[in-house]
N, C-alpha and C positions, 0 to 999 in steps of 0.2 A: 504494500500500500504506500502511494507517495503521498509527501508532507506538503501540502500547497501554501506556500508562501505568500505573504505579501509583497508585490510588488514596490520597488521607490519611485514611479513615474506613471501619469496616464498613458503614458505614450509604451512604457515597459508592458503594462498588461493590455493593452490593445494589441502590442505584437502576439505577447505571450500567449492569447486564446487561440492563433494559427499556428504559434512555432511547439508546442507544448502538446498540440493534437497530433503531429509530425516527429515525437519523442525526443525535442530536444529539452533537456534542463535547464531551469532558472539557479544560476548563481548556484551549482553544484560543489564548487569547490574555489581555494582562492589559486593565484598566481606572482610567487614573490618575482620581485625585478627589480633593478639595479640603474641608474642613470647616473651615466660617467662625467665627471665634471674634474677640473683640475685647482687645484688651492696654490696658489701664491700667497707666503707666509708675511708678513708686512719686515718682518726683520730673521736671524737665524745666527746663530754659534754652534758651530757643529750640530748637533743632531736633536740642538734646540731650538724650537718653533716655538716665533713671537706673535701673537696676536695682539693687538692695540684696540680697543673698543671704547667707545663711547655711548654706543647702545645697541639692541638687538635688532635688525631688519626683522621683518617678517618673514621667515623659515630659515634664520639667521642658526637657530638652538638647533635646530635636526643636522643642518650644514655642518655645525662643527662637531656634535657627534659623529657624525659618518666619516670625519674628515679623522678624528681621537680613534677609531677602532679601525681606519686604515691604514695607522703606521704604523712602522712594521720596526721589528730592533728596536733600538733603543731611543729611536725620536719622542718626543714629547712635547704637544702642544702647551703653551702657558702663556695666559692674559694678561696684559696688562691695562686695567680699565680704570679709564676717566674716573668714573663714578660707581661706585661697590655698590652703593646702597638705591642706586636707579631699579627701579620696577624694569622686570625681561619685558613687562609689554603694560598698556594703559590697561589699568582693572588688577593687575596682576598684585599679589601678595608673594611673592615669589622675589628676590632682589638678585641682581645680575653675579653678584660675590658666593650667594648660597647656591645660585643654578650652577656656577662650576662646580662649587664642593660634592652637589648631590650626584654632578658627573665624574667625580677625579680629576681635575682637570686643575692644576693650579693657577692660580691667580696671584698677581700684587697690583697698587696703587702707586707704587713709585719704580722709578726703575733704576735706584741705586739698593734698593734692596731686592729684587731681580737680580741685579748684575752677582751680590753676593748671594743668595743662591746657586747660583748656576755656576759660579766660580769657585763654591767650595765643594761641588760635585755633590751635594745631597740627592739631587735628581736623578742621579743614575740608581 
């Protein structure tokens, strides 16, 4: 026995009364996919990647995830933001300094303490 679904469009079950009588399936299963995009780091020291932010664009947080679980070795991105305590988006309770931490992803607000960081190798 099939499970009949709700459709998300008039125009989805309007197909669906022809395609569905013809045994095709509504949304059976999903399809993970990939879109390839390339990141220029704003700055770099060996195998450290500087990001500089002022604020989040919109799909700004998925961006740099994908960009943190695609390097590979011993790279490591880390922010250095304007503003820590700026909201990641209008409405949000979420602030720009806690969205890295909840990602790993370090952060500073100055970049002489950055520099020492990165220069006393705690990062590796």
């Amino acid at each position: 026995m099939s499970i009949k679904r709700k459709k998300r469009s008039g125009f989805e079950e309007r197909m669906g009364e022809v395609l569905e009588q013809n045994g095709f399936l509504y949304e059976p299963y999903s399809v993970p996919y990939v879109i390839q995009h390339k990141y220029t780091p704003d700055f770099t020291l060996g195998n450290v990647l500087v990001e500089c932010k002022g604020w989040f664009r919109p799909g700004d947080r998925q961006k740099y995830k994908a960009i943190r679980d695609s390097l590979g070795g011993d790279n490591q991105l880390i922010f250095l933001l304007q503003a820590p305590l700026k909201k990641v988006s209008k409405g949000a309770l979420l602030t720009m300094s806690k969205w890295c931490e909840k990602e790993g992803i370090e952060w500073f607000d100055c970049p002489e303490e950055l520099t020492d960081y990165v220069m006393s190798g705690d990062y590796q």
